[in-house]
LOMAR-83930 format. One record per residue (C-alpha): residue number from 1; x negated, y negated, z; chain; residue in three letters. Coordinates in Angstrom, 3 decimals, m for minus. Example, Ala and Ser with C-alpha at 12.3 -4.5 7.8 and 13.67 -1.06 7.14 Angstrom:
2
1:m12.300:4.500:7.800:A:ALA $
2:m13.670:1.060:7.140:A:SER $
END
This chain:
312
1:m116.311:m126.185:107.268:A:UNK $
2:m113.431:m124.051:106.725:A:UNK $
3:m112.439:m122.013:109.873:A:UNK $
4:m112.589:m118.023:109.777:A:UNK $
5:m109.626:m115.799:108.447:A:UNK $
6:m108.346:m114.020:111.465:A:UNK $
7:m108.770:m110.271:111.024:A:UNK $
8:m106.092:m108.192:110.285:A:UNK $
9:m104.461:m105.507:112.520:A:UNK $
10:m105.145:m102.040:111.717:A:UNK $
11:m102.077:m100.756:110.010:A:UNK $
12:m102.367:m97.098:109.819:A:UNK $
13:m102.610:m96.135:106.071:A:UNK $
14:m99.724:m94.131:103.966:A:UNK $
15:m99.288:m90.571:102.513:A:UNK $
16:m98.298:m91.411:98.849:A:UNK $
17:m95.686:m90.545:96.588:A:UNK $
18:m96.511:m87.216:94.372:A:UNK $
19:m96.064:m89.959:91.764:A:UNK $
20:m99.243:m91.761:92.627:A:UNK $
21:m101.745:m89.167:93.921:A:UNK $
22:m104.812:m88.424:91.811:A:UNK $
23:m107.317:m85.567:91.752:A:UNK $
24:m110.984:m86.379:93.088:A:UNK $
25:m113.288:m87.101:90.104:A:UNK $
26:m115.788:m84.278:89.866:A:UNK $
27:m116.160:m84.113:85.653:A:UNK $
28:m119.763:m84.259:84.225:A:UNK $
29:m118.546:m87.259:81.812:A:UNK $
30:m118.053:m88.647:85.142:A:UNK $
31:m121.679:m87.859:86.586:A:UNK $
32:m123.243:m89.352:83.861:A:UNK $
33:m121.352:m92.547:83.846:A:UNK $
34:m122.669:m93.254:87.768:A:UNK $
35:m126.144:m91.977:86.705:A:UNK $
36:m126.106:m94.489:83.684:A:UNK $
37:m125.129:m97.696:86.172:A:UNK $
38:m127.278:m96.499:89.135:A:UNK $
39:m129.910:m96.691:86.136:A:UNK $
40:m128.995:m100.170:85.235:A:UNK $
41:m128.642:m101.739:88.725:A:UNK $
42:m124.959:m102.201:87.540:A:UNK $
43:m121.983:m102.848:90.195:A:UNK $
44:m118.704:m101.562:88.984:A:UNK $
45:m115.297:m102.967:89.772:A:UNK $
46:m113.853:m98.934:89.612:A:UNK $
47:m116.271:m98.121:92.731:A:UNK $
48:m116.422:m101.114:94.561:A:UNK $
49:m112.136:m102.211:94.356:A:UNK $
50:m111.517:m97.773:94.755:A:UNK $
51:m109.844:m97.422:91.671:A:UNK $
52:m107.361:m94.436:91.173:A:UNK $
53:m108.307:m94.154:87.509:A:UNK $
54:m111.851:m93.891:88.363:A:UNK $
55:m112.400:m90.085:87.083:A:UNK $
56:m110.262:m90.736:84.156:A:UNK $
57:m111.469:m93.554:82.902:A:UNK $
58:m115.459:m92.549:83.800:A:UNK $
59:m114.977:m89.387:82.043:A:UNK $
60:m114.004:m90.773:78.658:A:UNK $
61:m117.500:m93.403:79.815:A:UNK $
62:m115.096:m95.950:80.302:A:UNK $
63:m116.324:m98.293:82.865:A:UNK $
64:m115.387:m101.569:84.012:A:UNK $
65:m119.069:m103.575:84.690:A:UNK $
66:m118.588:m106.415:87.890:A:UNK $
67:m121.102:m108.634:87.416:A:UNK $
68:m122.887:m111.315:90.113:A:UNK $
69:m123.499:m108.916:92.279:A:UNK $
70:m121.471:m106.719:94.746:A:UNK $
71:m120.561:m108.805:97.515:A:UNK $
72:m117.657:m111.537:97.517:A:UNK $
73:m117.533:m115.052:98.924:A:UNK $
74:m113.839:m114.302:99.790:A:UNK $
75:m112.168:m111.597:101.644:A:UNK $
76:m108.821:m111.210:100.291:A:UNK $
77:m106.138:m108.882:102.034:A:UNK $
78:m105.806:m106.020:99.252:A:UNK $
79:m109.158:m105.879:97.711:A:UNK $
80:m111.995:m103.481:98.448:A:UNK $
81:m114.739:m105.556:97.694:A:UNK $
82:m117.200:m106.513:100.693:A:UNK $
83:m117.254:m109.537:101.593:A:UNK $
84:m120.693:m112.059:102.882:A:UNK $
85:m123.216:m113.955:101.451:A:UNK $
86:m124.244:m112.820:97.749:A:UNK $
87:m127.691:m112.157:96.618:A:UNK $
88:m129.196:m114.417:94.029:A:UNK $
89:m127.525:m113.626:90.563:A:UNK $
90:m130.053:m110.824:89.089:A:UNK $
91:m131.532:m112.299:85.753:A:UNK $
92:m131.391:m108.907:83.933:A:UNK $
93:m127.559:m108.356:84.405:A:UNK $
94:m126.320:m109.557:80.718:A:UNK $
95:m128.925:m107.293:79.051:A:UNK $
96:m128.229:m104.654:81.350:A:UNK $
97:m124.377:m104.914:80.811:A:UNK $
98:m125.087:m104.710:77.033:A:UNK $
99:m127.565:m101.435:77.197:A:UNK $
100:m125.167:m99.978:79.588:A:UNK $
101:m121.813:m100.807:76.650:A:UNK $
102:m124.623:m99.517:73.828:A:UNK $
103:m125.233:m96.501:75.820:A:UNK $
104:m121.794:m95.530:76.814:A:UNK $
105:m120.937:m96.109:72.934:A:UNK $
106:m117.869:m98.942:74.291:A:UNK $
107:m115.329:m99.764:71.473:A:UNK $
108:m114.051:m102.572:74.036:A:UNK $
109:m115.644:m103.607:77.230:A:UNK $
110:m114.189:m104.922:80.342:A:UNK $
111:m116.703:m107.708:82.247:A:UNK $
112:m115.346:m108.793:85.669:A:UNK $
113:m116.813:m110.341:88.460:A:UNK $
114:m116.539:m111.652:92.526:A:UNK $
115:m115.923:m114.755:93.282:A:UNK $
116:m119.409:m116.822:93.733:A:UNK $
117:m118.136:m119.938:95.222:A:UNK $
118:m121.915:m120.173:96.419:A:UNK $
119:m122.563:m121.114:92.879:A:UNK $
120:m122.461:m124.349:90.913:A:UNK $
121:m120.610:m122.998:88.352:A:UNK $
122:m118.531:m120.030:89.828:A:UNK $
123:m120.721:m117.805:87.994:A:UNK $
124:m119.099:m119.218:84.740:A:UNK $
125:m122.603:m119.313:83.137:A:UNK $
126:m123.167:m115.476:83.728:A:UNK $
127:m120.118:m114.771:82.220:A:UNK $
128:m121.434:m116.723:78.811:A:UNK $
129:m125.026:m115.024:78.974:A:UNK $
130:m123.241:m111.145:78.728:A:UNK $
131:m120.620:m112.107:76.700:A:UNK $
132:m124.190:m113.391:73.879:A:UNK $
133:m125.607:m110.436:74.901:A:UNK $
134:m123.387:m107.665:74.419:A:UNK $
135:m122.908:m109.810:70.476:A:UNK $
136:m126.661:m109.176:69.974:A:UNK $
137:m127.051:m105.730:70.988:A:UNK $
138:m123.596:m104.061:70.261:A:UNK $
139:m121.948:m106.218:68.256:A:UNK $
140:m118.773:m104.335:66.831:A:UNK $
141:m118.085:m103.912:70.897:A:UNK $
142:m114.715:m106.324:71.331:A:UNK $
143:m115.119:m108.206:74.787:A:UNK $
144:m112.766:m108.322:77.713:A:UNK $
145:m113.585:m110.705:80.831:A:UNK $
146:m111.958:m110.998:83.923:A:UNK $
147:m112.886:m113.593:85.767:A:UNK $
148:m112.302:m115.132:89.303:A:UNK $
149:m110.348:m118.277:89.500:A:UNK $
150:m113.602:m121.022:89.940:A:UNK $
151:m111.984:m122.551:92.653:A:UNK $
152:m112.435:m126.457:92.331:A:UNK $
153:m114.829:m126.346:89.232:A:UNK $
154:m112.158:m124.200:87.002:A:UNK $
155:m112.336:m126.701:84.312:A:UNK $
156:m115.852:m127.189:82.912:A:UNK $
157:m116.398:m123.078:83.834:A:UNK $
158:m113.482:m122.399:81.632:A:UNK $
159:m114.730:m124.079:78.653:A:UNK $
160:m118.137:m122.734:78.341:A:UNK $
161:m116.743:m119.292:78.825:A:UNK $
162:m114.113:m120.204:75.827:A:UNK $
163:m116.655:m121.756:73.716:A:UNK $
164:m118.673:m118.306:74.198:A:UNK $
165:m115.470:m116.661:72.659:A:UNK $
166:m114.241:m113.524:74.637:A:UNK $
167:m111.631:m111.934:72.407:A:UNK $
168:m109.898:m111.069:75.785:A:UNK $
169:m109.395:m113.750:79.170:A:UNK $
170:m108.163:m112.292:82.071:A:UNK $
171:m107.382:m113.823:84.970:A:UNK $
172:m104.708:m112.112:87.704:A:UNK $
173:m102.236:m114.078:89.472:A:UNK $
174:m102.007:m110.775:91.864:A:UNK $
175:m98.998:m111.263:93.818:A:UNK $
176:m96.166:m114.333:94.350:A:UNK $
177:m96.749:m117.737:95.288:A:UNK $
178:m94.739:m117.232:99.152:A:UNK $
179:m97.768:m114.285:99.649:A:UNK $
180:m100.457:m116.104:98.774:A:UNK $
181:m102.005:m117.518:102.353:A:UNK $
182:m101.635:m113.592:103.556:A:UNK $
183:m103.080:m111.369:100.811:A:UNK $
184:m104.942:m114.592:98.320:A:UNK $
185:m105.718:m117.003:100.914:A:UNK $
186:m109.072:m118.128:98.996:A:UNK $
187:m107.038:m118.797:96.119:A:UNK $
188:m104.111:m121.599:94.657:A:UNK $
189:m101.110:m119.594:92.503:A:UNK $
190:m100.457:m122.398:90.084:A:UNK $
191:m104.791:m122.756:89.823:A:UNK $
192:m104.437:m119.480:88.551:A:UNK $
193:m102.010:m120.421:85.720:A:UNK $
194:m103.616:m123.493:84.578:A:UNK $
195:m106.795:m121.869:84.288:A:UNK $
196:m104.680:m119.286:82.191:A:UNK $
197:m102.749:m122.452:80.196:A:UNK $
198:m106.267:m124.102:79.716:A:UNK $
199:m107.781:m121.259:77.607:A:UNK $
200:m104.658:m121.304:75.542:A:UNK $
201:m104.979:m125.098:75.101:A:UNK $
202:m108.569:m124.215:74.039:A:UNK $
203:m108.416:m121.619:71.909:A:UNK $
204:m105.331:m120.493:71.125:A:UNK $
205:m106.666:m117.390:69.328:A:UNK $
206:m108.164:m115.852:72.301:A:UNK $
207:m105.511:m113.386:74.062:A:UNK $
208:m105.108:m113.981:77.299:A:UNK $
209:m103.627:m111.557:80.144:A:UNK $
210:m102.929:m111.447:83.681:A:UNK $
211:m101.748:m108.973:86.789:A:UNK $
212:m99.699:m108.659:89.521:A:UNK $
213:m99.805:m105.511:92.575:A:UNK $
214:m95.934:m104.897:93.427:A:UNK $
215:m95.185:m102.941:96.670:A:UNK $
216:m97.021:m105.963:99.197:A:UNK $
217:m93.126:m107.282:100.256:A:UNK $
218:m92.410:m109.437:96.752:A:UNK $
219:m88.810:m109.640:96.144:A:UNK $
220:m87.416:m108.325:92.369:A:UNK $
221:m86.684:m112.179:91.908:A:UNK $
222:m90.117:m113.123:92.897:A:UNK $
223:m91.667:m111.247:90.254:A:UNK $
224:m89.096:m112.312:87.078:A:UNK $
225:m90.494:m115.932:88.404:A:UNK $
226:m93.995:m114.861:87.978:A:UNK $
227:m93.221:m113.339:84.422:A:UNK $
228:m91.531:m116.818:83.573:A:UNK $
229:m94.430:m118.787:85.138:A:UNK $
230:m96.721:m116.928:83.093:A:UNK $
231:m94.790:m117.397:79.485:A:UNK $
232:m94.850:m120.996:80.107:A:UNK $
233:m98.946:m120.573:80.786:A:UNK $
234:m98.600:m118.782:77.664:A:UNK $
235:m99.672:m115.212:78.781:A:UNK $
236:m99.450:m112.309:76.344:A:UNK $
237:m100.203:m109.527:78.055:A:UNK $
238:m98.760:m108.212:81.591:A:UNK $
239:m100.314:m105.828:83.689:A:UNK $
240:m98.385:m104.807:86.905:A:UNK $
241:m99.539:m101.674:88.909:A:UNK $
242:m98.591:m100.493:92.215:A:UNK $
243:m101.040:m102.010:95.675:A:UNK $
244:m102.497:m99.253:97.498:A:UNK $
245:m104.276:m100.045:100.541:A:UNK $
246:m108.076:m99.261:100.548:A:UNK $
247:m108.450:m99.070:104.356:A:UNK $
248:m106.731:m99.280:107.561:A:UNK $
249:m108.498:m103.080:107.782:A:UNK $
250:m106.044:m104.235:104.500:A:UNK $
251:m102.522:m105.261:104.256:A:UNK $
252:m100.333:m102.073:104.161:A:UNK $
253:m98.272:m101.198:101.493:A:UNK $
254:m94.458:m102.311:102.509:A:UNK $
255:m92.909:m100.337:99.622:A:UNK $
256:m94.048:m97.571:97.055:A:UNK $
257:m92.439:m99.002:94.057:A:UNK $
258:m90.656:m95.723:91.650:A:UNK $
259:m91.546:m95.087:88.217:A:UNK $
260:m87.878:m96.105:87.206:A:UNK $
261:m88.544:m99.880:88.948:A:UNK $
262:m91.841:m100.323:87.058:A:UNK $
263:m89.671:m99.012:83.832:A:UNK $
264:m86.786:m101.793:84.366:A:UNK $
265:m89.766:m104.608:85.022:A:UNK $
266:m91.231:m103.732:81.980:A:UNK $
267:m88.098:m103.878:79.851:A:UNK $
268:m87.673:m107.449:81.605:A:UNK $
269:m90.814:m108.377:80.528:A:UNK $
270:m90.826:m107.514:77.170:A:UNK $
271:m87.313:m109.197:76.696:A:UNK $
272:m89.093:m112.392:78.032:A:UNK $
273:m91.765:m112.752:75.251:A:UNK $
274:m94.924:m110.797:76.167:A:UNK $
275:m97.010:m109.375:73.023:A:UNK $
276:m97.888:m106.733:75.383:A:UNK $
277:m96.623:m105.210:79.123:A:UNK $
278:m98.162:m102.230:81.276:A:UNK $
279:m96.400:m101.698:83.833:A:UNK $
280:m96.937:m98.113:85.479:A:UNK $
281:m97.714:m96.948:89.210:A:UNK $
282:m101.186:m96.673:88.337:A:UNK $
283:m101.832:m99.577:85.745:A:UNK $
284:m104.704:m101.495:86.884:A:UNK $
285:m106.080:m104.620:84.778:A:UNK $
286:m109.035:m102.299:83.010:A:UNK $
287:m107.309:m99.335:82.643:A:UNK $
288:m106.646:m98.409:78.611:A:UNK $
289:m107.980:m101.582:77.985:A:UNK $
290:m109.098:m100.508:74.319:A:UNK $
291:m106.016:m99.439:73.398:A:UNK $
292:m103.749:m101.789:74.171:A:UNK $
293:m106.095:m104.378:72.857:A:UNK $
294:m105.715:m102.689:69.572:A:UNK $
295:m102.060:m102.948:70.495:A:UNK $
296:m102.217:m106.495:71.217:A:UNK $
297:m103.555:m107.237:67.757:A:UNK $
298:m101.204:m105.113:66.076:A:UNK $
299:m98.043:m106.946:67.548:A:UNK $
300:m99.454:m110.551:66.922:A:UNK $
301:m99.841:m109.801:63.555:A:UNK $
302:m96.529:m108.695:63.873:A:UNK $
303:m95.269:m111.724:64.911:A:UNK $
304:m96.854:m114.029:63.234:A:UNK $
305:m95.867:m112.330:59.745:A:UNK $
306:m92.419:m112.662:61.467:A:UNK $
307:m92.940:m116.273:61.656:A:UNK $
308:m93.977:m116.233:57.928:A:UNK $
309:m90.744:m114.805:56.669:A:UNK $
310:m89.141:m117.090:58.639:A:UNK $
311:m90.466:m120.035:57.505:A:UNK $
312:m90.350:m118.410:53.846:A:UNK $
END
């Protein structure tokens, strides 16, 4: 049995940067967004992780659905998420995610989850039961999933959830491999990016995407690596936002990272391959998830009639 993670000290939490702060949601859009998921029995990544984008994004009755429950198996450093033993998966939860998409009127929907390492499967077979759901009941609705990593069972949970055929996987690498026992100790970096490589292998058609928080004590170098790593996995999109810590309990925030910095990492990105890179203070992996899908389509179609003059 694995020992306990020692608890962190309290590290006494930051004033942001003007750049970063956000006004308290208080918009009806965003009243009847809760109301709609209290309704449903839904958990949502925006309320449980403290998103920034969370009156935003509810407003418009964008929301990003966490399914298998509320409570992790894991307790990593920088996420919000409690941690203990889950409840048993609730039965209802695809159709629920579906009615909840159908009522909100969702163009795209992001599905995410915690980790269930309680489970058999990870929770992979959860995953597959919304993702035939939400095709039954709103079936114009494009489908985004971000899932956990599966420890130890990544390979048979990937390919049901590929056979199922998400038109987004995403899977977040989070940080660099030298932080990984502090702020992902649960988790294995180059897991991460085979699970990533594997859906490629699989279906090459599906787009696949990943994250990383900046401003946990990664080094500019660090983070090109992680860009590289990823284009070898085969990655086309890049999110990279800013960490903020949620409470005193979680790793503090060793640098607020400036507009201009996220700027320059983008342009790095983008010269390294990526159909698609956000890279902002606030990004987060859900946020304007519709629209740069849309934008994701747009530039492989790009490329690949690129590729046909080419060839012509």
């Amino acid at each position: 049995m694995n020992a306990p993670l020692p608890v962190p000290p309290i590290a006494p939490k930051q004033r942001k940067p003007d750049w970063i702060r956000v006004k308290a949601p208080v918009s009806e859009g965003y009243a009847e967004t809760r109301r709609l998921m209290r309704s449903l029995n839904l958990a949502t990544v925006c309320e449980e992780a403290a998103c920034p984008n969370i009156g935003e994004c509810w407003t418009k009755k964008h929301a990003t659905v966490m399914i298998l429950g509320d409570t992790c198996t894991r307790a990593c450093a920088f996420c919000n998420v409690k941690t203990g033993m889950p409840r048993a998966v609730d039965p209802l939860e695809p159709q629920h995610t579906a009615d909840a998409a159908a009522a909100l009127g969702l163009e795209h929907i992001v599905v995410t989850s915690v980790d269930r390492d309680d489970l058999p499967d990870g929770g992979a077979s959860q995953f597959v039961k919304v993702i035939e759901a939400l095709r039954r009941t709103t079936p114009s609705t494009t489908i985004e999933i971000l899932t956990p990593d599966f420890r130890n069972k990544h390979e048979a949970a990937v390919e049901a959830i590929v056979a199922a055929r998400p038109d987004v996987y995403n899977h977040n690498l989070e940080t660099v491999p030298r932080l990984y026992p502090t702020i992902r100790p649960g988790a294995r970096y180059y897991a991460s990016l085979r699970l990533l490589e594997q859906v490629k292998k699989l279906d090459p058609s599906i787009f696949t995407k990943s994250g990383v928080m900046v401003g946990l004590g990664e080094q500019r170098l660090e983070v090109h690596q992680v860009m590289d790593d990823m284009r070898s996995a085969g990655i086309d999109f890049l999110t990279m936002g800013q960490y903020l810590q949620p409470t005193p309990r979680h790793a503090k925030v060793e640098e607020f990272v400036t507009p201009d910095a996220f700027k320059a990492y983008a342009a790095i990105a983008r010269a390294k391959g990526f159909l698609l890179v956000a890279a902002t203070p606030l990004t987060r992996s859900s946020y304007h998830a519709g629209d740069d899908f849309r934008r994701m389509q747009e530039a492989r179609q790009t490329q690949l009639a690129r590729a046909g003059s080419t060839v012509a």
